[in-house]
N, C-alpha and C positions, 0 to 999 in steps of 0.2 A: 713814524710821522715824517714826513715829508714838505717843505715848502719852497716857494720858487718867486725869484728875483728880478721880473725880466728887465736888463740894462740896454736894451736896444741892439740896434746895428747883426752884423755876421756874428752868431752867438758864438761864445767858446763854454764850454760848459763846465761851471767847477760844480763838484758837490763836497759839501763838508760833516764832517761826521765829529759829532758832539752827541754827548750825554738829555744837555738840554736846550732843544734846537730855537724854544723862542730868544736865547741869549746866545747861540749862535747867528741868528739871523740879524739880531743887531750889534754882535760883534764883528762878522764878518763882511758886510754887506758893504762897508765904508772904505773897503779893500780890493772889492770886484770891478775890474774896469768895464765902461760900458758896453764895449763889446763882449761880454758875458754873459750868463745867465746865474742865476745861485742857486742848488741844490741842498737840503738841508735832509740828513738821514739820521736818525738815535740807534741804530743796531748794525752791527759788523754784515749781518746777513743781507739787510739794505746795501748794506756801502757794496758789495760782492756785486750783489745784481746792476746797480746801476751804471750803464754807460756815463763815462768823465772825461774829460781833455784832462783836470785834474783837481786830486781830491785834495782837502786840508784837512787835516787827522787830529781832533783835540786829544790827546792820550789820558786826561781824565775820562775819555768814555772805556777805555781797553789800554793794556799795555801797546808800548813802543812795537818790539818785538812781535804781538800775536794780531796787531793792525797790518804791518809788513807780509806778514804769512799768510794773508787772507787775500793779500792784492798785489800780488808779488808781480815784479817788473811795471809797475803803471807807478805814474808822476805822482807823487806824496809831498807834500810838504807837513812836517807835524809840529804841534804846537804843544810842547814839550816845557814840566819843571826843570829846572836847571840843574839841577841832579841826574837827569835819564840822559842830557845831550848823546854821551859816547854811544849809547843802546839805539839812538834815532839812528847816527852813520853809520853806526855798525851794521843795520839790516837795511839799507841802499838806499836811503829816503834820498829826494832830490833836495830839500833844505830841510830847514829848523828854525824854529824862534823858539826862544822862552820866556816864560812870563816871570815878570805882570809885560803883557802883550803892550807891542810898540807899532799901532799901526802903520805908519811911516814906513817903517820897517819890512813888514809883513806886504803891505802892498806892493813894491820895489819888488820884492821876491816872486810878489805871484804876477806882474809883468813882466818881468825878464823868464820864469818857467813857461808863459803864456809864451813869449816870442820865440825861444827854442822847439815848443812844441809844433808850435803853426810852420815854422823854419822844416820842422822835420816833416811834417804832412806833406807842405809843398817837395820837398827833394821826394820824397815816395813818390808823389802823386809824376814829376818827373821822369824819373827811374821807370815808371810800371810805363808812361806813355812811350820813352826811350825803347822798350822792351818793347812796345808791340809795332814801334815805328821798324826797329830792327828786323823785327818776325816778319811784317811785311814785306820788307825790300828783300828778304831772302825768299819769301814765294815769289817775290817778282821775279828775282834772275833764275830761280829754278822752271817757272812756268814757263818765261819766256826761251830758256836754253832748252827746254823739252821738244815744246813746238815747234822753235825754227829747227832742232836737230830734224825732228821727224820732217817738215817740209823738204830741206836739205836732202836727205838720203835718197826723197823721193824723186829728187830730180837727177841725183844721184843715179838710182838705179834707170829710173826710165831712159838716162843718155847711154848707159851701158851698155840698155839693151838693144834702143838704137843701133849702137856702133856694132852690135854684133851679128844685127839682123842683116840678111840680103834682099830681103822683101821689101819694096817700096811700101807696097800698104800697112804693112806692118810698124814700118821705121816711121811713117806719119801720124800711128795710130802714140805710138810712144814719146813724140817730139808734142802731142799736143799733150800727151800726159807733165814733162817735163813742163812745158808752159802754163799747166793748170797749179804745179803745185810751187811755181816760181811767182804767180800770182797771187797762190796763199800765202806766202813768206812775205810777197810787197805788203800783201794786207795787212796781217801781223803787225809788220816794223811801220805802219802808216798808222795804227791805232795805238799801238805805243809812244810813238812820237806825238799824236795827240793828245792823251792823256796824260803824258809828261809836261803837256805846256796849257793843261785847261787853266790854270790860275793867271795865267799871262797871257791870252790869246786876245787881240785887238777887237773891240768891239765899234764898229762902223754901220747902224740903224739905218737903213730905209724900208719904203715900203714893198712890201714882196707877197708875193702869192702863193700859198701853199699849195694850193690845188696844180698850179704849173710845175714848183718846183716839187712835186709828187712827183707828175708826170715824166719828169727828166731824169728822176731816178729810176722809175721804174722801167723806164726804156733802156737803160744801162745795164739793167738785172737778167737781161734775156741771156747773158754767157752762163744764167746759173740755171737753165733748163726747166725753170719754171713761169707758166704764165702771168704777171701779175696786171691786174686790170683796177683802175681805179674808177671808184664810183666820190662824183662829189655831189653833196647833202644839203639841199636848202643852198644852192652859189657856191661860190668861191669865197674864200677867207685871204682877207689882209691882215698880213699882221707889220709891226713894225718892226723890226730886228735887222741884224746883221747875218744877209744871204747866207752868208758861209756858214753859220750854225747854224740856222733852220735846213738848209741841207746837211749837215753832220747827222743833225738827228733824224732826218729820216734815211740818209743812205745804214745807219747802224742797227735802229729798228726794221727799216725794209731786207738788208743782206741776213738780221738774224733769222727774220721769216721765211725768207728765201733759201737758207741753209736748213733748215728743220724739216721744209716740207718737200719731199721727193714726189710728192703728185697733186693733184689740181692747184689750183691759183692764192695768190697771195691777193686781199681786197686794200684796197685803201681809202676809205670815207674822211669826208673833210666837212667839218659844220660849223657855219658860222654863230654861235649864241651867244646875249649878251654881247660882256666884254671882252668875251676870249672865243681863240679856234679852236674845237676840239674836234682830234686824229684819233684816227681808229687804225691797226693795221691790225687783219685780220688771215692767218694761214688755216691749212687746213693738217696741220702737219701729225707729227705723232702727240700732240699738247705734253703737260707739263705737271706731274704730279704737286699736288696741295705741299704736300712738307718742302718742297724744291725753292716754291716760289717766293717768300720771304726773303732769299736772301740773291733773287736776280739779277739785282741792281750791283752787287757787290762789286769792286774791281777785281779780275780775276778769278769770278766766281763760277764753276762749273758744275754743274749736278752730277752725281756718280753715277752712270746709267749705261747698264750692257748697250743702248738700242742708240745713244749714242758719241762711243768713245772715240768709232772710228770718223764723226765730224770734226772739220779739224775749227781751230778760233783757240784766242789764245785769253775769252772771257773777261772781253773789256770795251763788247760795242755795246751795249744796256747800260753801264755805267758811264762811259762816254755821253751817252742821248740821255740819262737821267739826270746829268752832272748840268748840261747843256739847260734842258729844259728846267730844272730847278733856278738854276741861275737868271732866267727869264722872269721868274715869278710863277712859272706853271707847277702841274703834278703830270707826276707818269704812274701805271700800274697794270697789273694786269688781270686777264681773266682768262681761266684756260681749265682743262678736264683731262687728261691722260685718253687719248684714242681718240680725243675731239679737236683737234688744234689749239690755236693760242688767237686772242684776242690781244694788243698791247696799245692801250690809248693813252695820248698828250694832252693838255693842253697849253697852251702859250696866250697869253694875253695879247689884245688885238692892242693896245696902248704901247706896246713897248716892254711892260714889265720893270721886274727887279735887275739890278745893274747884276 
């Protein structure tokens, strides 16, 4: 048998286990602080199954001892004759009363085990975030020492072979190598450094046009040897925001597009609907298997993929533009097929948006 007490507010859950639960339910009930709930269970097999913050243990229902054996390590308090006390400490109970029961008493007990317990959730709940805030700043200095080592060497070796060449053509053929991948290093420690300060970065709102400030990126893009041509849909879109992230977000979404696709063009559609712009960047590149995409957005997140290791990015321009655009009040997401390119659309609210 089973009955329940709800006292309002963030529950904590006690359940008590008695012999006869309607005289527990109105002996114990006067002792539940509101933020609880009361669970009322007659058989040890009950009390096992049920999830408890903490249980109260009448020992008229079972011995001291074979209640402990059954819930071994979890919060007890038993409600114990005055004869068994030593048998309650002796098998780890967190308190005791004995009858004739003093509510006063008994409540005061199950308060202070209530605020130890919640005390300890929170430090858990701490510890585990601790634990993965740690986990991540060690992918971060590992991805990051990865990629700038690889850019590095590369410039590394191309000035080497430079200096060792006697061929003009040659030595220029190697000096742009050098500057190509001294360019992926600036990128890197420029998207780091952005994403290092997205919680602090000045927000300065006017009105701006997507459709231009496409166009200004995509005319930047031509060093990455792909054509990208922008088509705009139904006019131009204003939106109201702060220049510098509305180009964040497309220079991060346009260069990822622009890195993926080794032939035809990168599209960029811009439509004004309702109260918001909504972007399209659209490549034709090698797309993006189904299990990948879920977690694009991530910081630092890379897909494992033979086809490609050898593109370098240090997987933090999608999380950049998705950090950006959320922050606005928009969504971002995408749509893509393995052998059919990537489609990756925004949108921004034309009002301004969330701060």
């Amino acid at each position: 048998m089973r009955r329940t007490v709800e006292m309002g507010g963030r529950m904590n859950r006690i359940v008590a286990f008695h012999s006869n639960p309607a005289a527990a339910r109105h002996e114990f009930s006067t002792v539940i602080p509101e933020a609880a709930s009361l669970d009322v269970v007659d058989s040890l097999d009950a009390l096992v199954r049920v999830e408890a913050d903490l249980i109260l243990a009448d020992t008229a229902g079972a011995p001291p001892n074979e209640i402990m054996d059954r819930v071994p390590g979890r919060p007890v308090i038993l409600v114990v004759p005055a004869e068994a006390v030593g048998a309650a400490l002796a098998r780890g109970a967190w308190g005791w009363t004995a009858r004739p029961l003093d509510s006063e008493t008994l409540k005061s007990m199950v308060a202070h085990a209530l605020a130890e317990i919640n005390l300890r959730r929170e430090l858990k709940t701490a510890r585990a975030a601790l634990e993965v805030e740690n986990e991540f700043r060690g992918k971060v200095v590992k991805t990051i020492a990865h990629d700038l080592q690889n850019a590095l060497m590369g410039i590394l070796g191309f000035a080497q072979l430079a200096q060792m060449s006697d061929d003009m053509a040659e030595k220029d053929h190697n000096m742009e190598d050098v500057v190509r991948s001294a360019r992926i290093m600036r990128e890197m420690m420029e998207n780091v450094a952005t994403f290092a300060r997205l919680t602090t970065m000045e927000d300065q709102r006017r009105e701006v046009s997507v459709a231009s400030t496409a166009r200004e990126i995509a005319g930047a893009l031509k060093d990455h040897n792909t054509h990208v041509s922008l088509e705009a849909v139904e006019g131009d879109a204003q939106v109201y925001m702060d220049p510098r992230h509305l180009k964040q977000i497309l220079v991060q979404v346009l260069q990822n597009a622009a890195r993926y696709s080794t032939q035809g063009s990168v599209r960029v559609a811009v439509q004004a609907r309702d109260d918001e712009a909504l972007v399209s960047v659209e490549d034709q590149g090698m797309g993006i298997p189904a299990e990948f995409q879920e977690r694009l957005f991530e910081p630092f997140y890379r897909a494992k993929r033979n086809d490609t290791s050898e593109i370098p990015g240090a997987g933090l321009g999608l999380s950049i533009a998705s950090t950006l655009v959320e922050r606005r009040g928009g969504r971002i997401w995408v749509e893509s097929e393995r052998g059919k390119g990537t489609r990756v659309y925004f949108t921004v609210p034309m009002n301004g948006g969330a701060r």
